[in-house]
N, CA, C and O atoms as a printed pandas DataFrame, in Angstrom:
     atom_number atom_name residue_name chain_id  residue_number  x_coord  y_coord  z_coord
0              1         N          UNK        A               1    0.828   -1.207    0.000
1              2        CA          UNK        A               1    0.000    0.000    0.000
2              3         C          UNK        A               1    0.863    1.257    0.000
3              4         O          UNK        A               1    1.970    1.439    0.507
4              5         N          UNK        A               2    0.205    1.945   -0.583
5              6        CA          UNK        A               2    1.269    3.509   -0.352
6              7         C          UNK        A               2    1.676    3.930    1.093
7              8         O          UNK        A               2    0.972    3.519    2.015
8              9         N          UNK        A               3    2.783    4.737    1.371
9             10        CA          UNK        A               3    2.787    5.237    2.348
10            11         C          UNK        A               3    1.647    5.803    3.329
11            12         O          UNK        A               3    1.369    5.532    4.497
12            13         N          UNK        A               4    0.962    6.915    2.166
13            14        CA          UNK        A               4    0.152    7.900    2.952
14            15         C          UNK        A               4   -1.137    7.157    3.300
15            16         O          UNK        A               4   -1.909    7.803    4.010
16            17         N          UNK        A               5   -1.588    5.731    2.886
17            18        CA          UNK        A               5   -2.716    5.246    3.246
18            19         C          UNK        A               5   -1.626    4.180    4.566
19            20         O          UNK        A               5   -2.377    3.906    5.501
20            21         N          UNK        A               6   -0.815    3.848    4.705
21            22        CA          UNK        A               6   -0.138    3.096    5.802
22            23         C          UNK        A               6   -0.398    4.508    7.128
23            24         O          UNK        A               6   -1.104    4.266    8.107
24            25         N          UNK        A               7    0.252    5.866    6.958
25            26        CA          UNK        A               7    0.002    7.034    7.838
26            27         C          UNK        A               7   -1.296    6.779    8.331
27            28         O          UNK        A               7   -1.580    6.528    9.502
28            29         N          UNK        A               8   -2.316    6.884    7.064
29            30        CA          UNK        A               8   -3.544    7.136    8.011
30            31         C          UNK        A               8   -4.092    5.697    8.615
31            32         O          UNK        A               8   -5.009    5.580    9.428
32            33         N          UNK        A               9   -3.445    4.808    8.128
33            34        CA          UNK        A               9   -3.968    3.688    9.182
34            35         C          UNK        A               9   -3.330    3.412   10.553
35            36         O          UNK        A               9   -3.695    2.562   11.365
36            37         N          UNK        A              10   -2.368    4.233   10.662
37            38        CA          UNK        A              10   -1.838    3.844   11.483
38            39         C          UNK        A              10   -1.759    4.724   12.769
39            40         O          UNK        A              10   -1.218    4.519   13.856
40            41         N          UNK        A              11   -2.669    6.050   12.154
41            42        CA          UNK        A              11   -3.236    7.163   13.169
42            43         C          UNK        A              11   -4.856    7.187   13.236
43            44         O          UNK        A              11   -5.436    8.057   13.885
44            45         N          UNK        A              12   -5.390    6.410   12.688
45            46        CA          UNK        A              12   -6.355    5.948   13.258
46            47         C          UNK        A              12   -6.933    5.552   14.954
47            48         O          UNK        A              12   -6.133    5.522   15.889
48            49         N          UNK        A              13   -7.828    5.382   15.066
49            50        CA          UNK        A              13   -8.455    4.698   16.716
50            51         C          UNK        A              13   -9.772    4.175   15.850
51            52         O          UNK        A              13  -10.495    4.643   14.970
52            53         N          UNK        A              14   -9.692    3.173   16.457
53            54        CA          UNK        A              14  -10.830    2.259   15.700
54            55         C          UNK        A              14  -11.654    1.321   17.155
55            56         O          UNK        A              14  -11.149    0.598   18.014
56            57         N          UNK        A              15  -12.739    1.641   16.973
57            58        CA          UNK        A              15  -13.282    1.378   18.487
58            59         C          UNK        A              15  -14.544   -0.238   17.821
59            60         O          UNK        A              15  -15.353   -0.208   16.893
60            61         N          UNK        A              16  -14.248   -1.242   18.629
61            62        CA          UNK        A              16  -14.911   -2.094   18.331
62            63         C          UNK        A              16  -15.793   -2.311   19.184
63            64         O          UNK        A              16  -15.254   -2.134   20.276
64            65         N          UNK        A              17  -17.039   -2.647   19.347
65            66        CA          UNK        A              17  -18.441   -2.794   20.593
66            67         C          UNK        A              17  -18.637   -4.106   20.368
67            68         O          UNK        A              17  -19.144   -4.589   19.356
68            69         N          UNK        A              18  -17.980   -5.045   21.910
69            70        CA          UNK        A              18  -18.236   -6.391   21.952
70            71         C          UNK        A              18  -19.281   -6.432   23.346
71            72         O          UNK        A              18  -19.089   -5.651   24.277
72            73         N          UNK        A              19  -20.129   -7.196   23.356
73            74        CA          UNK        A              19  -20.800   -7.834   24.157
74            75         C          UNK        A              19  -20.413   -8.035   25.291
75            76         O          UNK        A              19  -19.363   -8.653   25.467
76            77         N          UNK        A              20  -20.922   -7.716   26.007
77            78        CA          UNK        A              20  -19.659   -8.255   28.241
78            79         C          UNK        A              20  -20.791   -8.918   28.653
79            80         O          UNK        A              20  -21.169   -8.587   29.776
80            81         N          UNK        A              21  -21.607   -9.954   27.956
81            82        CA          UNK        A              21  -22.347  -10.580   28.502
82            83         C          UNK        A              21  -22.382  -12.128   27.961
83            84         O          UNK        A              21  -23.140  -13.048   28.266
84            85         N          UNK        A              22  -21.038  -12.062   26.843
85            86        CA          UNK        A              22  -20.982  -13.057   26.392
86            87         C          UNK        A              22  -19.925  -13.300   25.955
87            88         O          UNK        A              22  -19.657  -12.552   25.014
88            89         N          UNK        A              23  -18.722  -14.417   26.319
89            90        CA          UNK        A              23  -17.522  -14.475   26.005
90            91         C          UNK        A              23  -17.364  -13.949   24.472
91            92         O          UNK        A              23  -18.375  -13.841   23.777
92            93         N          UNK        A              24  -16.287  -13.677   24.042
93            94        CA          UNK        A              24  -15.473  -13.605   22.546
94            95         C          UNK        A              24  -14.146  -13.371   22.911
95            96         O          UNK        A              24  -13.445  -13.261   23.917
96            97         N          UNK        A              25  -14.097  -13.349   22.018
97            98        CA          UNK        A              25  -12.686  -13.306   21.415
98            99         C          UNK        A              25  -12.320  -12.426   19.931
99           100         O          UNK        A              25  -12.837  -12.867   18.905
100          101         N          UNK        A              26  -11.370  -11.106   19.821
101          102        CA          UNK        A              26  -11.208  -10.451   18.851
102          103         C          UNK        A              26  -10.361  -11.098   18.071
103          104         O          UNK        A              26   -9.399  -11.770   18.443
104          105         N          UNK        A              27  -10.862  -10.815   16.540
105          106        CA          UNK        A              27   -9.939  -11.415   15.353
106          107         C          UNK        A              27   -9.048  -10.869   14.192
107          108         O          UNK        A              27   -8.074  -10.205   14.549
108          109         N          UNK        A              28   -9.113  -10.932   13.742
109          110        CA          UNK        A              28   -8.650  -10.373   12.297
110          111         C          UNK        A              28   -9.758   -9.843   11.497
111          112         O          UNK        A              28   -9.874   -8.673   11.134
112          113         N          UNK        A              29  -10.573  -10.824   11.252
113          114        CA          UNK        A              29  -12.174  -10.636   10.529
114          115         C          UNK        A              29  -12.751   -9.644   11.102
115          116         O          UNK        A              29  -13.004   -8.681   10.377
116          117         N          UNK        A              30  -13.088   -9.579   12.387
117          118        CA          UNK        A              30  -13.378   -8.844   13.330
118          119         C          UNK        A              30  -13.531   -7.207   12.706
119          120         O          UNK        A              30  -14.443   -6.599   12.145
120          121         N          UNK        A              31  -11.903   -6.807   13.195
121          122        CA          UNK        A              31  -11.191   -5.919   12.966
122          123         C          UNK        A              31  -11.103   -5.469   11.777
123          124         O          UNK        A              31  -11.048   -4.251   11.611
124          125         N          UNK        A              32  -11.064   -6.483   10.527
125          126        CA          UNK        A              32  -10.801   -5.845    9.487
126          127         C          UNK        A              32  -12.754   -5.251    8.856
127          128         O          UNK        A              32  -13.060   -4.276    8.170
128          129         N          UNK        A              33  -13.693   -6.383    9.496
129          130        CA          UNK        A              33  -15.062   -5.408    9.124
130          131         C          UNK        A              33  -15.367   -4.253    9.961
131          132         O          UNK        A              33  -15.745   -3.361    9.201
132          133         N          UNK        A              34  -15.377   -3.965   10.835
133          134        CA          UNK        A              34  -14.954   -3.024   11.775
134          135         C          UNK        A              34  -14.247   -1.893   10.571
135          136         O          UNK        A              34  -15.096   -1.189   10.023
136          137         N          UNK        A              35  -12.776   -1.662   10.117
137          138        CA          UNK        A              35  -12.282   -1.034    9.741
138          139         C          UNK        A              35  -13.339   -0.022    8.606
139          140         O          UNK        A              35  -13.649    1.168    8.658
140          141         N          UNK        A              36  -13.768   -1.381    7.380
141          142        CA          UNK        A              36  -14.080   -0.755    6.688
142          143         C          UNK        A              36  -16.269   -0.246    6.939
143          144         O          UNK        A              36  -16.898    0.072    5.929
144          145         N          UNK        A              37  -16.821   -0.278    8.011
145          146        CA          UNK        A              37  -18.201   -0.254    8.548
146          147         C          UNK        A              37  -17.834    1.400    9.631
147          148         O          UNK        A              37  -18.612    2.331    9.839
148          149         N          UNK        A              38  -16.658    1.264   10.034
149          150        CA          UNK        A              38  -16.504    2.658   11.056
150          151         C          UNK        A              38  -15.715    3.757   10.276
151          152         O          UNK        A              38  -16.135    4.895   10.071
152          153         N          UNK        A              39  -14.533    3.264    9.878
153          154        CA          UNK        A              39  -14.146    4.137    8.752
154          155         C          UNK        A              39  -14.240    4.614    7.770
155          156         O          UNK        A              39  -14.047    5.782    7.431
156          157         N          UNK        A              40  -14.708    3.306    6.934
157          158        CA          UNK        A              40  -14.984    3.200    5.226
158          159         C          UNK        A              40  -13.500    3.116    4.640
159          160         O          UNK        A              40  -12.958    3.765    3.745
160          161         N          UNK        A              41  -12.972    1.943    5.573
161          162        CA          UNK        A              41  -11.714    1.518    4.587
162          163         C          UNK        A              41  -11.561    0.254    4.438
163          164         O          UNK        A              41  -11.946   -0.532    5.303
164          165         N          UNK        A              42  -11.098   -0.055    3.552
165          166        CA          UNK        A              42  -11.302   -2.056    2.964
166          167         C          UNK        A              42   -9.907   -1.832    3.743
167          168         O          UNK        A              42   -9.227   -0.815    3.879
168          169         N          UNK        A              43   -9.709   -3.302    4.257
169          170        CA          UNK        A              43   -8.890   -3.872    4.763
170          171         C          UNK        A              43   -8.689   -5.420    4.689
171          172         O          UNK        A              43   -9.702   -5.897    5.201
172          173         N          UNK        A              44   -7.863   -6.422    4.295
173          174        CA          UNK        A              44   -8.252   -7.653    4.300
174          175         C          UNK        A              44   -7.659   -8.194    5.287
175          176         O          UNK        A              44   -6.488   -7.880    5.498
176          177         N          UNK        A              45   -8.269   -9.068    6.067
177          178        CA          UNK        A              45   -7.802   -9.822    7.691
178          179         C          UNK        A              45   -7.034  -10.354    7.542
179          180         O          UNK        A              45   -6.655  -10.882    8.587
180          181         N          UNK        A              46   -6.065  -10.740    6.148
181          182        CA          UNK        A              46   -5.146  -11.258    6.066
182          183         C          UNK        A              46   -3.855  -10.043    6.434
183          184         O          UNK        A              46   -2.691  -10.422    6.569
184          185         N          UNK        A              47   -4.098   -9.121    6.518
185          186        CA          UNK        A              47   -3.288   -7.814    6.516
186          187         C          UNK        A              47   -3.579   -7.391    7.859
187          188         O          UNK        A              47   -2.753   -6.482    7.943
188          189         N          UNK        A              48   -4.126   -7.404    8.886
189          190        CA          UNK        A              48   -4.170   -7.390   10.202
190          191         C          UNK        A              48   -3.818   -7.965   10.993
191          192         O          UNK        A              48   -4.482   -8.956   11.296
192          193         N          UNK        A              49   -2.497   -7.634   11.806
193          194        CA          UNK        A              49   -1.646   -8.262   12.431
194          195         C          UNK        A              49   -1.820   -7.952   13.710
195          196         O          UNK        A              49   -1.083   -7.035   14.071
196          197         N          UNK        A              50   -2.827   -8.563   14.883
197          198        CA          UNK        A              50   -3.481   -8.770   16.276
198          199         C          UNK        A              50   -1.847   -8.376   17.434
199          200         O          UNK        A              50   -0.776   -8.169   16.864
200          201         N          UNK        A              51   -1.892   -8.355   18.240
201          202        CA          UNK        A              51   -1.373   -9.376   19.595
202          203         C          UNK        A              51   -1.340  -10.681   19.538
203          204         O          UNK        A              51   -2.310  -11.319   19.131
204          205         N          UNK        A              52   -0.036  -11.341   20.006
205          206        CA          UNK        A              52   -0.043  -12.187   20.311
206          207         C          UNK        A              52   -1.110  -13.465   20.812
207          208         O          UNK        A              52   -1.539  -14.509   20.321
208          209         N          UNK        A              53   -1.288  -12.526   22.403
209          210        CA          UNK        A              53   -2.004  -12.520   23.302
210          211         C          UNK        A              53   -3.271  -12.646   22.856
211          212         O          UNK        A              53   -3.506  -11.723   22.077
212          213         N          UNK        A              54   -4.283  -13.435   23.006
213          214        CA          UNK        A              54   -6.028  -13.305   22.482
214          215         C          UNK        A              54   -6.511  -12.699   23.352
215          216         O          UNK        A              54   -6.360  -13.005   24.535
216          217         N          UNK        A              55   -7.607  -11.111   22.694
217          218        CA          UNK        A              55   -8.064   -9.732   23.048
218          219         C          UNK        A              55   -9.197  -11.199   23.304
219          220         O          UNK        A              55   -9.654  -12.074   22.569
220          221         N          UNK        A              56   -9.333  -10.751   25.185
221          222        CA          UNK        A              56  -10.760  -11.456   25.259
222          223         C          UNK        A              56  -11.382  -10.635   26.168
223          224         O          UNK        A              56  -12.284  -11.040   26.901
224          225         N          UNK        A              57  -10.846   -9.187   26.173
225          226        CA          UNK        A              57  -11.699   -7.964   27.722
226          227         C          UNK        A              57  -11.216   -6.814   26.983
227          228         O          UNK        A              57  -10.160   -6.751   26.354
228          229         N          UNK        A              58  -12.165   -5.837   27.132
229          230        CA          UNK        A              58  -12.284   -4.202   27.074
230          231         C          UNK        A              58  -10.770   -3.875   27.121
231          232         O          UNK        A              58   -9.946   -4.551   27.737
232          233         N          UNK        A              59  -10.495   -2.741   26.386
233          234        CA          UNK        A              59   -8.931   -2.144   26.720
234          235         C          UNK        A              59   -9.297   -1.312   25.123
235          236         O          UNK        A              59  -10.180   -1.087   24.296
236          237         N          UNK        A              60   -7.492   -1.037   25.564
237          238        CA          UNK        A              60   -6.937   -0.412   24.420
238          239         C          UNK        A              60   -6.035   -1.042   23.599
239          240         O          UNK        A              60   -5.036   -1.189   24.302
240          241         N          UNK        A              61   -5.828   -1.476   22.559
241          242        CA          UNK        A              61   -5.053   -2.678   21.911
242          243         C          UNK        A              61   -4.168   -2.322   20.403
243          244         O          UNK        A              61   -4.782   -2.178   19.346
244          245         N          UNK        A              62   -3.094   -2.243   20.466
245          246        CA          UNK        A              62   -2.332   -1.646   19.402
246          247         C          UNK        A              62   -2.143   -2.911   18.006
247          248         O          UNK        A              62   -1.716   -4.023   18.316
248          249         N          UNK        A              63   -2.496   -2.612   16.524
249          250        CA          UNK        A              63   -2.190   -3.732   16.013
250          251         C          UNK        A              63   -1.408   -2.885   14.897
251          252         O          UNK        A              63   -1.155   -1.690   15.048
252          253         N          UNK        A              64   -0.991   -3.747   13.572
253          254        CA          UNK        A              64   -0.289   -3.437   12.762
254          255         C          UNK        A              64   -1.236   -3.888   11.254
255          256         O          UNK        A              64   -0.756   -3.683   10.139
């Protein structure tokens, strides 16, 4: 991807609304419909690089 679309993805905040009444777990898929439904940017989950760690509680979560 070009630089200047890597910039703005990467100054982004992208806020996802999961359920606290019912386990999950955040994904790639997740995240990447998320991206393009809050932003209006295609992203493919193959290109979303999570934590290690599996996002399974509220926070703030840095990906690539």
């Amino acid at each position: 991807p070009p630089p200047q679309t890597l910039r703005f993805l990467r100054s982004c905040r992208l806020e996802v609304g999961m359920k606290n009444n019912v386990k999950w777990e955040l994904n790639s898929e997740i995240v990447a419909r998320h991206f393009l439904k809050n932003l209006r940017v295609f992203v493919p989950p193959h290109a979303v690089k999570l934590p290690e760690e599996p996002i399974t509680r509220w926070g703030e979560y840095w990906c690539d």
